[in-house]
C-alpha positions in Angstrom: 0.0 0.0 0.0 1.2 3.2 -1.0 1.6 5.8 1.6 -0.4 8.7 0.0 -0.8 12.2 1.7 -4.7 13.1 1.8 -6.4 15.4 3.9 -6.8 15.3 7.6 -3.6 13.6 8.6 -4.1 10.7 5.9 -0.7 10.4 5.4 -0.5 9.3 9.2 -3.6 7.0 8.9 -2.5 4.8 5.9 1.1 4.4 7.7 -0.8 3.1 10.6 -2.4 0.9 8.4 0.8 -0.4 6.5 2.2 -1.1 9.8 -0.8 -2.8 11.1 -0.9 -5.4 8.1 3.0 -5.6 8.3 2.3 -7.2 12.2 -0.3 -9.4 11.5 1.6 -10.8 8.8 4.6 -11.6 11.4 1.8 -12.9 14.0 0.7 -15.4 11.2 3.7 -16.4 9.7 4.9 -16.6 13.5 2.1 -19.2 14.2 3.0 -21.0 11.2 5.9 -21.8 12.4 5.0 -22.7 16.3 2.2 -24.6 14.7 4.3 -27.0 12.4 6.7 -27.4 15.3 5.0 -28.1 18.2 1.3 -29.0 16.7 -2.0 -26.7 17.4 -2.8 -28.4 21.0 0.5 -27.7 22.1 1.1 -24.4 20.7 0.3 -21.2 23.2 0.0 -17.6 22.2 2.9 -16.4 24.7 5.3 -18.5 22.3 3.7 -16.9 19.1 3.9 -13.8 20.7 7.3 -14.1 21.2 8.0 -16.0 18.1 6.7 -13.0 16.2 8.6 -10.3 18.3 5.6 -8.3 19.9 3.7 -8.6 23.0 1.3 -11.4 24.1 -1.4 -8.4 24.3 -0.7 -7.5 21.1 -1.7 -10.7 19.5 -4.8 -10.1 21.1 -5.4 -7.0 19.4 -5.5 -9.0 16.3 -6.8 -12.3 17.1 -9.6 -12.9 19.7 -8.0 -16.3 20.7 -5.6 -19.3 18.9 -8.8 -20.7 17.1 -9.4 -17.5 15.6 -5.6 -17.2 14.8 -5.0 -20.6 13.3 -8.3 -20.2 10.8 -6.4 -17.2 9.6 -3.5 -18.9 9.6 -4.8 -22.3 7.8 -7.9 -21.4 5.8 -10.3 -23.3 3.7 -9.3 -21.6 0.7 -6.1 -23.7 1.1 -7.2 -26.6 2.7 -9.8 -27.3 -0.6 -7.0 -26.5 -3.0 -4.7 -28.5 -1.8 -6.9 -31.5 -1.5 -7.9 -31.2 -5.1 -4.5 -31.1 -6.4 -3.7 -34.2 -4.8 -6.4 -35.4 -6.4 -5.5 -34.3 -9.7 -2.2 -35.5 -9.4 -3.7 -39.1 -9.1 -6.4 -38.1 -11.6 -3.7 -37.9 -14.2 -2.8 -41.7 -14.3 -5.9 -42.2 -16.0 -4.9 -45.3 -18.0 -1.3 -45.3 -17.4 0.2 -48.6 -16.2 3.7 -47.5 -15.2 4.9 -44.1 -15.3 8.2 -44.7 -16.3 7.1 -44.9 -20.0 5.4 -41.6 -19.8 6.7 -39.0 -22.0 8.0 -35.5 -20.5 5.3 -33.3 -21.7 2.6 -36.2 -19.8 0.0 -34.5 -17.6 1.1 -36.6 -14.7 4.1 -34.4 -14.6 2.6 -31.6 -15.1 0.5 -32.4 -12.0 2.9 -33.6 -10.2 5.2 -30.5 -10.5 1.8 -28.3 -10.0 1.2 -30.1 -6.7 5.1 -29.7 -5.5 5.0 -26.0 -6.5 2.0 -25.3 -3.9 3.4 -27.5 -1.5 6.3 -25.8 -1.7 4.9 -22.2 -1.1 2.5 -23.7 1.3 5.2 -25.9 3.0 4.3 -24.9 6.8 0.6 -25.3 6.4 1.0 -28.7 5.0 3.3 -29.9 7.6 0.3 -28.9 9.7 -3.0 -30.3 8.0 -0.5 -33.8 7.6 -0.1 -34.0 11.2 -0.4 -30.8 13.3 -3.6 -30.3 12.8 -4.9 -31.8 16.3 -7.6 -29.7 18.0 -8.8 -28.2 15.0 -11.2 -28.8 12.2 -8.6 -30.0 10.2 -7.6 -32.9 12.4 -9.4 -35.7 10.5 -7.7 -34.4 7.5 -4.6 -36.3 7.3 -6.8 -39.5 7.7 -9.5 -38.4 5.2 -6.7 -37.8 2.8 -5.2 -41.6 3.1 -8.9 -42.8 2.9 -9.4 -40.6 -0.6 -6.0 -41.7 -2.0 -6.3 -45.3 -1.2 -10.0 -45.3 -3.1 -8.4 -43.6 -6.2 -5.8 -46.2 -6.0 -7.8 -48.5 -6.1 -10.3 -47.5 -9.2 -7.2 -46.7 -11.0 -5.8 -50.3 -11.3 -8.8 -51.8 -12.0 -9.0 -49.5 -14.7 -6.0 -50.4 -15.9 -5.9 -54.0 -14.8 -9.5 -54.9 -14.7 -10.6 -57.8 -12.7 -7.6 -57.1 -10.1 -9.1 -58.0 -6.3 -7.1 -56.7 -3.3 -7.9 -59.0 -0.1 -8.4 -57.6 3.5 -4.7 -57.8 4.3 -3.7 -56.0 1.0 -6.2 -53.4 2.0 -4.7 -53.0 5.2 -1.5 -53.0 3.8 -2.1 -50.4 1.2 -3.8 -48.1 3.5 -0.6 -48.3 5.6 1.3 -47.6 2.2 -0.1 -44.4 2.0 -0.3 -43.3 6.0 3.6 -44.0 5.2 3.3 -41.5 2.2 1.4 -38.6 4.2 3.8 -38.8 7.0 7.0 -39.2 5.1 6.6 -36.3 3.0 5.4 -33.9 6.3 8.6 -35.0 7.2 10.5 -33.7 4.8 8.9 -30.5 4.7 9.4 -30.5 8.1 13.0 -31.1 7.9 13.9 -29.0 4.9 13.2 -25.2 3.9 14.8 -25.0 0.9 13.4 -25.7 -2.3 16.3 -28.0 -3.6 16.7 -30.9 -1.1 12.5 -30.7 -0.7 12.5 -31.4 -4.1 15.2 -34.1 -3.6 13.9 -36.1 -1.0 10.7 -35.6 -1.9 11.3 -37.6 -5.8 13.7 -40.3 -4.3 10.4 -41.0 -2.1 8.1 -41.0 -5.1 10.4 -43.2 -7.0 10.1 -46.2 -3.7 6.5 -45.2 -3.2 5.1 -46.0 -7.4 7.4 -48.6 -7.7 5.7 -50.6 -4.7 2.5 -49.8 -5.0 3.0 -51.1 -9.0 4.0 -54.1 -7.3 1.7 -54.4 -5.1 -1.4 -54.4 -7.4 0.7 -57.2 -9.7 1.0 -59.6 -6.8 -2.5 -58.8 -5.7 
């Protein structure tokens, strides 16, 4: 915002507000951070507060209470869009058998790379909805997410392998495949900020994570 002389002292009022804005972005991106670390339940405002470099009063100025904080701080706007490009990203096997014979210019990667760019930006509010979320109404989200990945696993290799049954324990086993997913890649945006070894960890991952699941609908 421009800080534009008008009448009346403006020039003092839209400093105010510049400043204002500038503090609640430190008290959110403050929580961010105390929230991915510690989880919601644990988190307190005294250590956002403090986190953020202002008084614990001060939060309050903004933010009636941590509930009202963390909506703020994790809304619906990216909880939705992040959901739905997970989904896209396994949306775009549609009739693909092994990815390793896609070509570069497949929508698959162009999903996939879609998907890492958001998480990416978003990295601290996705270690949170994975697994930080406790307390909040994101907390079944983690779960909901394994629950929506295994059923589009599924679909998609009886599409491409119709007739393939999974038993109970291969169930089981898959929905542990991909609690294993969810969690491993919180970790590594938990463990890295930088773009590079994110981007690292998070393909050598991928790589064990197809190549098994592949598998484990052939044996199936």
């Amino acid at each position: 915002m421009d800080a534009v002389p008008i009448v009346n002292g403006g020039f003092t009022i839209v400093m105010a507000q510049v400043l204002k804005e500038e503090v609640q972005r430190r008290i959110v991106d403050a929580a961010l951070g105390v929230f991915a670390r510690k989880g919601y339940a644990a988190a307190t405002i005294g250590e956002i507060a403090a986190a953020a470099g202002i008084s614990t009063g001060n939060v309050y100025r903004y933010y009636e209470n941590k509930e009202a904080l963390f909506e703020d701080a994790v809304d619906e706007t990216f909880v939705h869009r992040f959901s739905a490009l997970l989904e896209k990203r396994v949306a775009s096997l549609a009739g693909v058998e092994d990815v390793r014979r896609l070509g570069p210019d497949a929508a698959w990667f162009t999903a996939s790379e879609e998907l890492m760019r958001f998480t990416i930006d978003n990295r601290l509010r996705v270690v949170i909805v994975l697994g930080r979320a406790a307390g909040t109404r994101w907390a079944s989200f983690a779960g909901q997410t394994v629950d929506q990945l295994v059923r589009l696993a599924i679909a998609h290799f009886r599409e491409v392998a119709p007739g393939v049954k999974l038993s109970e324990p291969s169930r089981f086993a898959l929905h542990r495949v991909y609690e294993n997913l969810i969690d491993t890649t919180a970790r590594i945006l938990a463990e890295y900020e930088d773009e590079a070894p994110i981007r690292e960890a998070v393909a050598t991952y991928s790589r064990y994570h197809l190549a098994g699941l592949r598998e484990l609908f052939v044996k199936a």
